[in-house]
Every structure is written in structure tokens, then in C-alpha cells.
VOPAGU-2260 file (C-alpha; in pm, 1 decimal, decimal comma):
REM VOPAGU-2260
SITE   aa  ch    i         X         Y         Z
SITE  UNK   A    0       0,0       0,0       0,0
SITE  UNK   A    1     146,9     346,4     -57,7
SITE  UNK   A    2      39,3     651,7      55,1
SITE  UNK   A    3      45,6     961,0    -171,2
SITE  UNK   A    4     -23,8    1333,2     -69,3
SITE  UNK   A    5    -378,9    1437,6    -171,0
SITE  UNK   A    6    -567,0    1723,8     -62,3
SITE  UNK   A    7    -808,1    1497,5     150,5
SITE  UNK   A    8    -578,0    1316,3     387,1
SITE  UNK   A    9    -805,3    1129,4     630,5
SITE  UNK   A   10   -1162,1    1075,2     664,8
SITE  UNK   A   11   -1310,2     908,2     950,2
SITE  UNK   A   12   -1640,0     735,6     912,4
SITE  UNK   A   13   -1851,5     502,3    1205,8
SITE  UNK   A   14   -1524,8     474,3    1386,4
SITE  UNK   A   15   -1612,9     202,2    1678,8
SITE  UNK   A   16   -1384,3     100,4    1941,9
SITE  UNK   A   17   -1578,0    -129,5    2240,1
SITE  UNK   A   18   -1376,7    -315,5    2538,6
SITE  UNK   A   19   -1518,0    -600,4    2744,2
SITE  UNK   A   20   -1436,7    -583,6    3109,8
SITE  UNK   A   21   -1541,4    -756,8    3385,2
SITE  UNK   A   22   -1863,2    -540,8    3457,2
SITE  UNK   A   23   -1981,1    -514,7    3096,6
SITE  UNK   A   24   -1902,8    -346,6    2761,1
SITE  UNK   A   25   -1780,6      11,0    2768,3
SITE  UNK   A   26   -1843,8     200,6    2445,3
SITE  UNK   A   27   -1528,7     404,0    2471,6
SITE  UNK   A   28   -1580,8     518,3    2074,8
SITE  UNK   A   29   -1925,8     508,2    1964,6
SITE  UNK   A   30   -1938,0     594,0    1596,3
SITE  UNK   A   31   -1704,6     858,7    1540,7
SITE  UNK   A   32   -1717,7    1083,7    1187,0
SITE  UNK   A   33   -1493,7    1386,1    1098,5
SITE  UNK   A   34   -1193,8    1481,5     809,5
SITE  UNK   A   35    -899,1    1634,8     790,4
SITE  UNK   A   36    -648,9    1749,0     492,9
SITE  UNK   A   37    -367,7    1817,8     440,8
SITE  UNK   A   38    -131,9    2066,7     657,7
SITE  UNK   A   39    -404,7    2109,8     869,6
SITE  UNK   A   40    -459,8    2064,6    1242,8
SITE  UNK   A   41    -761,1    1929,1    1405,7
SITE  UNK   A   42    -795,0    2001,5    1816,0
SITE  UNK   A   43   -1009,3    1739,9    1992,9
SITE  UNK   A   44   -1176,7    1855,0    2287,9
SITE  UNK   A   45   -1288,2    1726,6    2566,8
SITE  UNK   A   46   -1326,0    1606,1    2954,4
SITE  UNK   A   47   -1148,9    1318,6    3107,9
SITE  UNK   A   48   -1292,3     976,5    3023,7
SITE  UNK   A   49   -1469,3    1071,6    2683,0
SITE  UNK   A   50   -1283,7     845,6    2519,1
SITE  UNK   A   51   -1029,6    1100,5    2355,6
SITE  UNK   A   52    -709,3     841,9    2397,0
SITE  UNK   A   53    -900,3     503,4    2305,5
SITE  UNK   A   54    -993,0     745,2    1954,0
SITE  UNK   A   55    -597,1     753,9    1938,8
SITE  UNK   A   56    -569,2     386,9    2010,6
SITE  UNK   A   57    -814,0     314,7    1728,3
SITE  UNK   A   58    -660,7     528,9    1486,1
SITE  UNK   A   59    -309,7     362,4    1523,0
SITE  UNK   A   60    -460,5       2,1    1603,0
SITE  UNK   A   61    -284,9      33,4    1915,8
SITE  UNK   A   62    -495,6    -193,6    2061,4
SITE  UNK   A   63    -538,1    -409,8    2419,8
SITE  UNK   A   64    -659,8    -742,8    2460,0
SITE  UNK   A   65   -1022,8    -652,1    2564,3
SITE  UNK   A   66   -1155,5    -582,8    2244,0
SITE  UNK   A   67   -1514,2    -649,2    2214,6
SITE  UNK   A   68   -1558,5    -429,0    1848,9
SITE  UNK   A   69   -1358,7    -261,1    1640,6
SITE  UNK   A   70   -1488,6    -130,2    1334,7
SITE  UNK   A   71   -1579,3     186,5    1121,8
SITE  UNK   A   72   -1379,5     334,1     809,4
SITE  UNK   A   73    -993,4     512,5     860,4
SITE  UNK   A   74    -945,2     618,6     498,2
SITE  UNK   A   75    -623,6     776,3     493,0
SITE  UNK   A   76    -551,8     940,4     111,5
SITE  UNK   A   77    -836,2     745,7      -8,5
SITE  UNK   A   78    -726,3     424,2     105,8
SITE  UNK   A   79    -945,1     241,7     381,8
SITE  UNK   A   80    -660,1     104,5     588,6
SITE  UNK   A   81    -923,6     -95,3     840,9
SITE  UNK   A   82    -905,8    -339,0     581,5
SITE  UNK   A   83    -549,6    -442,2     610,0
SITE  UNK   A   84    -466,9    -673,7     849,9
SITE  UNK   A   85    -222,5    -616,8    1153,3
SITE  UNK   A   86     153,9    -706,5     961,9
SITE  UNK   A   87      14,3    -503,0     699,7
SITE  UNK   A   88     -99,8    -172,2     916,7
SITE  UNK   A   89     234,4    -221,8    1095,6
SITE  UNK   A   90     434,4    -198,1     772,9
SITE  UNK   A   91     262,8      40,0     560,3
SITE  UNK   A   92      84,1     240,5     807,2
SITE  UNK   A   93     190,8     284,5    1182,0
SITE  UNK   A   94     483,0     529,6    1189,8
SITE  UNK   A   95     479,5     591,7     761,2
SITE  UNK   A   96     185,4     695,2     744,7
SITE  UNK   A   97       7,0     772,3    1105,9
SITE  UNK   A   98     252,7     859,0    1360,1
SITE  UNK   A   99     223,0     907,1    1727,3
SITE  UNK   A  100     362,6    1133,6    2072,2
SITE  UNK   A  101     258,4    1001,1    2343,5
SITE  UNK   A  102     139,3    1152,7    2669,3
SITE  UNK   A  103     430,9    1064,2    2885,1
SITE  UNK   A  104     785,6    1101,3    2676,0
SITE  UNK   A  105     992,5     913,3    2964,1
SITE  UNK   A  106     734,1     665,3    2958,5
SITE  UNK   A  107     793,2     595,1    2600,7
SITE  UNK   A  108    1131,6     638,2    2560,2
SITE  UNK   A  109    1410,7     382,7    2633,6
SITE  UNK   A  110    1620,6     452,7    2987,9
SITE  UNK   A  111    1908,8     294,6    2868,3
SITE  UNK   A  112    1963,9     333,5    2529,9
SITE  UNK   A  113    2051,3     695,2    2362,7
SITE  UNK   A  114    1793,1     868,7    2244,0
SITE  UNK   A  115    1981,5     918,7    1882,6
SITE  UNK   A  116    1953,0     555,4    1843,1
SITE  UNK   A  117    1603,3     548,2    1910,3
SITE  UNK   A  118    1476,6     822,3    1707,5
SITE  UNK   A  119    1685,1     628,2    1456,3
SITE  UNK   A  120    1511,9     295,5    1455,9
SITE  UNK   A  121    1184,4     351,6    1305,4
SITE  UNK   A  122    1363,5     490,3    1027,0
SITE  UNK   A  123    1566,6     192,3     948,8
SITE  UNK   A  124    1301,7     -86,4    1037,9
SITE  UNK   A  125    1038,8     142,5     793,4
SITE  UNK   A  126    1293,5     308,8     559,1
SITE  UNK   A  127    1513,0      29,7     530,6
SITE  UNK   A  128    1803,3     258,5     580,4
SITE  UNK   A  129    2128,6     226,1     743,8
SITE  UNK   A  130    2230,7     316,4    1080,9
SITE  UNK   A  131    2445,3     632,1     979,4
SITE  UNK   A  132    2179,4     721,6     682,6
SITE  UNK   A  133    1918,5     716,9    1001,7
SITE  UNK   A  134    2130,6     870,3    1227,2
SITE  UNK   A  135    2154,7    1163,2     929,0
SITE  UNK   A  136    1770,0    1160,6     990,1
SITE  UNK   A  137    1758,4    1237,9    1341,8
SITE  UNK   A  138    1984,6    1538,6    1321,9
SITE  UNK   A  139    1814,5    1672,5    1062,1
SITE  UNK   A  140    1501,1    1588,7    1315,6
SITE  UNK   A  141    1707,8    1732,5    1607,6
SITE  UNK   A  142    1780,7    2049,8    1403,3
SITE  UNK   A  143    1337,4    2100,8    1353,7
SITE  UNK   A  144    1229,9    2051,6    1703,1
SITE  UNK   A  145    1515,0    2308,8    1858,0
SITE  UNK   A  146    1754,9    1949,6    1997,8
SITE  UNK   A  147    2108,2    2049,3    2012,5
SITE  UNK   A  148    2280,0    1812,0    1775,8
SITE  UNK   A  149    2509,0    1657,7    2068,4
SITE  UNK   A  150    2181,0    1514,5    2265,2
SITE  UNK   A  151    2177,1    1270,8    1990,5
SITE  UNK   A  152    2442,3    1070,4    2253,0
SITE  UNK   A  153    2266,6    1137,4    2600,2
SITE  UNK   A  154    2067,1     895,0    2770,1
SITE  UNK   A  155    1651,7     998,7    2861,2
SITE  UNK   A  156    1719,1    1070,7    3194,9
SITE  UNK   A  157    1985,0    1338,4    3119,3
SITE  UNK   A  158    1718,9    1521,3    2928,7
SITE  UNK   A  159    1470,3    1759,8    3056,5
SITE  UNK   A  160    1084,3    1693,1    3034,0
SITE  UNK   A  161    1082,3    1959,2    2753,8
SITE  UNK   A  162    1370,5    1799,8    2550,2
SITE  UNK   A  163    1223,7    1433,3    2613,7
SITE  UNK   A  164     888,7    1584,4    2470,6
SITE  UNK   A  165    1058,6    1708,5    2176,3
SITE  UNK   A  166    1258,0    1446,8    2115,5
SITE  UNK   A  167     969,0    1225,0    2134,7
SITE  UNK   A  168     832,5    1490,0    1838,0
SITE  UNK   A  169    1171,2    1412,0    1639,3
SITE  UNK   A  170    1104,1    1027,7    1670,6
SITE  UNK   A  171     745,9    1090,8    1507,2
SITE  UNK   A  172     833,1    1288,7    1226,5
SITE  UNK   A  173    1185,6    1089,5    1154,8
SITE  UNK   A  174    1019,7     880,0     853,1
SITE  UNK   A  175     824,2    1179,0     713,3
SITE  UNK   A  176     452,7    1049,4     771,1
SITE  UNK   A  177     145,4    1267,5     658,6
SITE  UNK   A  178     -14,2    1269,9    1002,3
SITE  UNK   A  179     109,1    1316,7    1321,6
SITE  UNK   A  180    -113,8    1208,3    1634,7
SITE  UNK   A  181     -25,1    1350,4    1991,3
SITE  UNK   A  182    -200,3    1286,0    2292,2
SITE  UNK   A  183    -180,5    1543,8    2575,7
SITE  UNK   A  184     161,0    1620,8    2442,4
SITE  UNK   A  185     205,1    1906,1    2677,4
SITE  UNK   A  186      12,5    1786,3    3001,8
SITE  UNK   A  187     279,6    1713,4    3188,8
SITE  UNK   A  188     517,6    2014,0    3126,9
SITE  UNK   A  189     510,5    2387,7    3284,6
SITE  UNK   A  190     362,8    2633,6    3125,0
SITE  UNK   A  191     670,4    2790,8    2984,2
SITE  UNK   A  192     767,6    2460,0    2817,4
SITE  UNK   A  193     409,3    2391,8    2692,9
SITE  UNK   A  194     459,2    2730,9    2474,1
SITE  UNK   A  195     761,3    2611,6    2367,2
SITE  UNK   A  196     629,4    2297,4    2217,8
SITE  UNK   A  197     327,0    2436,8    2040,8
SITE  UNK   A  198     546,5    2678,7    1902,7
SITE  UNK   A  199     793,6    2385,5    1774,6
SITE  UNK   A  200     432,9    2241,7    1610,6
SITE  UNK   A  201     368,0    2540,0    1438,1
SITE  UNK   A  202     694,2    2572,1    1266,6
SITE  UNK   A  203     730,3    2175,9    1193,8
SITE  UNK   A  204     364,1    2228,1    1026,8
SITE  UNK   A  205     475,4    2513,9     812,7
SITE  UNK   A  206     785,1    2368,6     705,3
SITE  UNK   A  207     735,4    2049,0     673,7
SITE  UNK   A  208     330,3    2051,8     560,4
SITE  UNK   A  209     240,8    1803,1     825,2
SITE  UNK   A  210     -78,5    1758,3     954,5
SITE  UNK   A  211    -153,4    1683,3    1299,0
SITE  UNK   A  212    -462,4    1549,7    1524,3
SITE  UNK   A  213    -385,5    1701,1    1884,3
SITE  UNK   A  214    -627,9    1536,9    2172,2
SITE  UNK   A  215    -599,8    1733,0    2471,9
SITE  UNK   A  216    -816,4    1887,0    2724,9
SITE  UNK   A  217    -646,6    2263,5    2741,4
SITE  UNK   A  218    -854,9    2488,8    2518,2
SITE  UNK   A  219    -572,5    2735,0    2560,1
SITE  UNK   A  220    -260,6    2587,7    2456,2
SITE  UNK   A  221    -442,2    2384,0    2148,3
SITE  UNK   A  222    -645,3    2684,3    2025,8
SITE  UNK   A  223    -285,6    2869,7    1892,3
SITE  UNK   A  224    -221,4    2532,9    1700,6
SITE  UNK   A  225    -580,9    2462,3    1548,1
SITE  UNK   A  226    -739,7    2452,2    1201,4
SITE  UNK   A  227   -1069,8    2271,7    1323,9
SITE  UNK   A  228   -1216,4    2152,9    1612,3
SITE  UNK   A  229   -1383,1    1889,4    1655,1
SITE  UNK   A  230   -1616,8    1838,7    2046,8
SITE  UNK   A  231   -1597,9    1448,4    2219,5
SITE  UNK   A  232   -1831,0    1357,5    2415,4
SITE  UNK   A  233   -1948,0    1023,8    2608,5
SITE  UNK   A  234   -1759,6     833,2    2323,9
SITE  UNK   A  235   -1871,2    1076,1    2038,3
SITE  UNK   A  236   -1820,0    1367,6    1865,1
SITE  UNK   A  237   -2080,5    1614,5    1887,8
SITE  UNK   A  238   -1960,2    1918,9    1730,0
SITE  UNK   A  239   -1652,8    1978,8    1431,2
SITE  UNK   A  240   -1644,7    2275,2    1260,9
SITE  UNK   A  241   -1333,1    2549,5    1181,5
SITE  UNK   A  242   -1153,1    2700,5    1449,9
SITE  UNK   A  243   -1193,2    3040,3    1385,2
SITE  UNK   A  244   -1560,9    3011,7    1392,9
SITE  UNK   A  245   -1596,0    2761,7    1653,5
SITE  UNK   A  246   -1369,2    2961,5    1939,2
SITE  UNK   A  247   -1571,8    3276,4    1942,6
SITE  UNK   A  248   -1923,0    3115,7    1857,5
SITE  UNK   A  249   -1948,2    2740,2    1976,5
SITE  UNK   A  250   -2297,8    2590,0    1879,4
SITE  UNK   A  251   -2335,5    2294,1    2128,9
SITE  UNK   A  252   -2459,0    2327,8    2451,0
SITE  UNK   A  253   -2170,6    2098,5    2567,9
SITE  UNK   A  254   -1894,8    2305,1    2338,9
SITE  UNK   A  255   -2053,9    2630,0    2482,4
SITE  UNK   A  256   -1987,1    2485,1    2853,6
SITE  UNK   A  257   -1697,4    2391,9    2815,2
SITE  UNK   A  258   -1562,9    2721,0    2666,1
SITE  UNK   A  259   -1733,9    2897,2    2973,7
SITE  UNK   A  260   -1538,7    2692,1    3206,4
SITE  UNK   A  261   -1173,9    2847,3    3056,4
SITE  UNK   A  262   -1054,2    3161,8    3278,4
SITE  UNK   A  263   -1001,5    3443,7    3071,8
SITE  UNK   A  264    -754,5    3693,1    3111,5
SITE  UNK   A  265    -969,8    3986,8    3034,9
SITE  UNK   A  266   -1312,2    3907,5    3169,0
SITE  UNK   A  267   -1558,7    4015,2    3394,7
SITE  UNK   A  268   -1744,9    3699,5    3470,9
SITE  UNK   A  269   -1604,3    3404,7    3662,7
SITE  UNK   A  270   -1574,8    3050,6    3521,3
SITE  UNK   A  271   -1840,4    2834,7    3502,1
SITE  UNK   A  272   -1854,1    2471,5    3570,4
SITE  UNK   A  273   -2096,2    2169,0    3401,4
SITE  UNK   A  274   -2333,0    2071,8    3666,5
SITE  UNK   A  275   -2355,6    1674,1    3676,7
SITE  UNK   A  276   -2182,1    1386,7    3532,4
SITE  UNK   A  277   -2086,7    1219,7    3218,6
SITE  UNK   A  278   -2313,1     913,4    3146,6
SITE  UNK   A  279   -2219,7     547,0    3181,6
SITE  UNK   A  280   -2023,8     446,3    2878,5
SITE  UNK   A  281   -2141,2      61,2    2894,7
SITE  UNK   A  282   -2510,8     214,5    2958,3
SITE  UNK   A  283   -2511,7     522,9    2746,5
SITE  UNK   A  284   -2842,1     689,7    2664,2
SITE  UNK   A  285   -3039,8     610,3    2366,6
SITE  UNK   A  286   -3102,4    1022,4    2299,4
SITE  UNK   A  287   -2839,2    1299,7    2318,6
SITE  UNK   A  288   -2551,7    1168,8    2532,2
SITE  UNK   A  289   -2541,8    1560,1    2703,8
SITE  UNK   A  290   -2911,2    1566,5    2768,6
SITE  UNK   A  291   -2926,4    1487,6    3189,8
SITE  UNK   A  292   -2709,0    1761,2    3186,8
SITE  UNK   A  293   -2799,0    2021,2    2949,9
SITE  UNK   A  294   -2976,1    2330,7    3031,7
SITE  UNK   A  295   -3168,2    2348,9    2742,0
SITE  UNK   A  296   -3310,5    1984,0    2690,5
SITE  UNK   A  297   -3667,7    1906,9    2609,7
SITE  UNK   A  298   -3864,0    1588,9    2575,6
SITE  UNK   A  299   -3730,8    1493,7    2184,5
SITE  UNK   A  300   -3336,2    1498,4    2383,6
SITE  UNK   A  301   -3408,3    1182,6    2545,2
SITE  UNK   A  302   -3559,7    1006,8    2294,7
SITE  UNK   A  303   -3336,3     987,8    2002,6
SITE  UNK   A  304   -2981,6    1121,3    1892,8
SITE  UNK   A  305   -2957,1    1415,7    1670,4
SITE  UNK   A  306   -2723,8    1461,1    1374,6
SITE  UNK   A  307   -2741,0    1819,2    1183,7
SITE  UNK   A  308   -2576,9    2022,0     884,6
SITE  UNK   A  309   -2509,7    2400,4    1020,5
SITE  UNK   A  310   -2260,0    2546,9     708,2
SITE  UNK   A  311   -1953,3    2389,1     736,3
SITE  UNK   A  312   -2044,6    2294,5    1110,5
SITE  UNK   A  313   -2177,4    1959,5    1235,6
SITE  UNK   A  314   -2332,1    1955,3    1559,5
SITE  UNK   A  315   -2543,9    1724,5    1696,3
SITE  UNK   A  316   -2781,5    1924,0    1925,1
SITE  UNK   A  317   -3143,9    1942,2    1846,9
SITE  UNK   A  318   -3167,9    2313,4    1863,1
SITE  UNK   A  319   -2989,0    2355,1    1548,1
SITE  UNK   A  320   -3259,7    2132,7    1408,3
């Protein structure tokens, strides 16, 4: 399978993703839809628990044992990779194609081997290249993401969280693939360092044209980075649309609560929170997933989901009917 730049890049459609566990079946991704082309950034949104990383874990097939269903359409350039099987996603897809940064860098990186040599091996197990052509790779890497070239010979632990976070960056991008997921890339870093980073996004996605798909919870940080938005909820997405529309004007009740919740600098009214909780993912409601806790519900919320065209905004909210 090869993957060649188009102007569509991926498209998501019934994306499912269901665990067993020992107390029943937990809907963690629930028929997830949205798109994204090329150079472009898509922000998912979202509280703890809405099933923002398992949506990662489905897109990379990074997945655990509990599996109850997995399904849906990932087509990425026009290609639906679901169909391939697992030798096939891991040789043509994962890392070529879809890349990933994970939350924690430390967790993910090696203690005791350099981190040059492993920024270097996904480039010769996917490139087929040599050790010194790879290790050509990662300064070139090194060099985007701000890594002084000499860290290609320190260990993780002599590295700050920032630099582990970066590197981490360099070790997604070192076999050039279209897409570039992160999840919570910046949670665990100060606030300083978390500027940093975004601002190391922004450059790689202006010189290098990648496109990225940036889960997080921080409205924030991610808003500096986005080209869409897209709103998760109880295993769904309930609103995408483009940032600059969806920042100063969210449609959802849910979107427009969780805005309200952000501080702001220069404002007069306090913070809001979202009364209630989140529904049961292995019990979820039959109607709108937000309805037992939106203000605005009415008898038609609870009976069946909603699904609407606004523009070039989806949002599924029956007030927008």
C-alpha cells in the first residue's frame, strides 16, 4: 500500500472502538465521523474519560486485549486502511503513514539506550536505511524541534521533560509520515515549556506541511495550534467545525460549557462549571448523550440522537434542528 499526498488526507467514518471488562461493555468510541487534509490541524476537545485516547488507540490500532468491536472506516488518502490486516498496518501504516507522541515522553522512551539511536530505529526498520543514513535523519530531526545536535548521545534521563517531549516529536516525524497524532503532548510540562512545544508544532507544520490530530483537554494551549475543532463527548463527537468560527461562537450546549469553564484573562465573569456527570459508557443513553445535563433539553433529547448540517459545522444538538 502506498500513501500519496492528496488534498483529503483522512476521513473518519462510524469509527467504533468497544472493550469487554469484567462489569460489561464500555463504548469508549461510539461511531465517530470527521476529516482532515492536508497541513491542517484538528484540536479534539474534551473532559477526562470521553474516550479522547481510546480514539488515538483506534486510529493507530494500538490496541489491548479486551476488544469487544472494532470497526468503522480510517481512509487515509483514499485508502481504507481498516481493511489491512495487523503485519500489513504495521508496515505500511503505523509510523509511515500515522505517527504518534505520546502523553508521557519518559514513559515511552528507552532509559538505557541513547535517544539518537532510538529516534533512529523507526527509520531503518520502515525506511530500510542504514544506521548512519538514520542517524543523518535524526539530526536533521534534532535540528526542527530546537535538539542540540550533541543530545543525539545522552541517555533519557539526562534530558529535561521539555527535551524528552521534543525528542519524542523528532522520533514521530523521523520517517516523514502525513499525520502526526499527539495525545496530551504538553500535560505534563510547565507552562513555559508547553509554549515552547506548540510553538515547535507550528513551525514543523509550516515547514514540513504536516498535519496533525492534537487530543488534549487545554482549550488554551491547542487553540494557537488549530485549524478545526472537533467536540468528544461520552464516546462521540458532537460538534466539528473550523476554528476560527468555533472559538468565538461554539454551537453545542456541551462546546458552549466547556468554553465557559476556561478563565479568561480579560473578563468580567467568573468561570463556570458543568453541573452533573458524564453518562455510563457501557449504559449510554439512547437520545443525546449531554441531555441529563444540558440546560436546554426538552422531551425529543431523550428520545433519540440528533445529527445536523449548520454550514460547514456539524453539531449534533437538536436546537440547530
Amino acid at each position: 500500500m502506498s500513501i500519496v499526498k492528496t488534498d483529503e488526507l483522512l476521513k473518519i467514518e462510524n469509527l467504533v472502538l468497544h472493550f469487554k471488562t469484567t462489569n460489561g461493555v464500555v463504548q469508549a468510541v461510539d461511531g465517530v465521523d470527521f476529516e482532515l487534509g492536508s497541513n491542517r490541524a484538528v484540536v479534539i476537545l474534551g473532559e477526562s474519560g470521553c474516550g479522547k485516547t481510546s480514539l488515538s488507540k483506534a486510529l493507530l490500532r494500538l490496541l489491548p486485549r479486551n476488544v469487544d468491536k472494532y470497526s468503522g472506516k480510517v481512509l487515509l488518502q483514499g485508502s481504507d486502511v481498516m481493511t489491512l490486516t495487523d503485519e500489513e498496518y504495521r508496515q505500511n501504516v503505523r509510523w509511515v503513514g500515522i505517527s504518534l507522541v505520546p502523553q508521557a515522553a519518559m514513559n515511552a522512551l528507552n532509559p538505557v539506550i541513547k535517544v539518537g539511536e532510538q529516534v533512529a530505529e523507526p527509520a531503518m526498520i520502515h525506511l530500510g536505511l542504514s544506521k548512519t543514513e538514520s542517524l543523518g535523519l535524526v539530526y536533521k530531526m534534532f535540528q526542527h524541534v530546537g535538539v542540540p545536535a550533541d543530545f543525539v548521545d545522552r541517555y533519557p534521563f539526562e534530558l529535561s521533560g521539555g527535551m524528552r517531549q521534543r525528542v519524542a516529536i523528532a522520533m514521530a516525524l523521523v520517517t516523514s509520515p502525513n499525520l502526526i497524532v499527539l495525545d496530551e503532548p504538553t500535560s505534563a510540562l510547565d507552562l513555559l515549556t508547553q509554549a515552547n512545544i506548540m510553538n515547535v508544532l507550528k513551525r514543523i507544520k509550516h515547514e514540513l506541511g504536516t498535519s496533525f490530530i492534537l487530543i488534549t483537554h487545554d482549550i488554551a494551549t491547542s487553540s494557537e495550534l488549530a485549524d478545526e475543532v472537533a467536540i468528544m463527548y461520552a464516546g462521540q463527537i458532537v460538534e466539528t467545525g473550523d476554528a476560527k468560527g468555533f472559538f468565538p461562537a461554539p454551537l453545542h450546549p456541551y462546546s458552549q460549557m466547556l468554553m465557559a469553564s476556561v478563565p479568561r484573562l480579560r473578563s468580567e465573569s467568573d468561570p463556570i462549571f458543568i453541573t452533573g456527570q458524564p453518562p455510563s459508557l457501557m449504559n449510554p443513553p439512547k437520545g443525546c448523550r449531554f441531555a441529563a445535563r444540558c440546560p436546554f433539553r426538552f422531551e425529543k433529547c431523550s428520545e433519540e440522537p440528533p445529527v445536523f448540517q449548520k454550514g460547514n459545522r456539524k453539531v449534533k444538538c437538536w436546537l440547530h434542528q
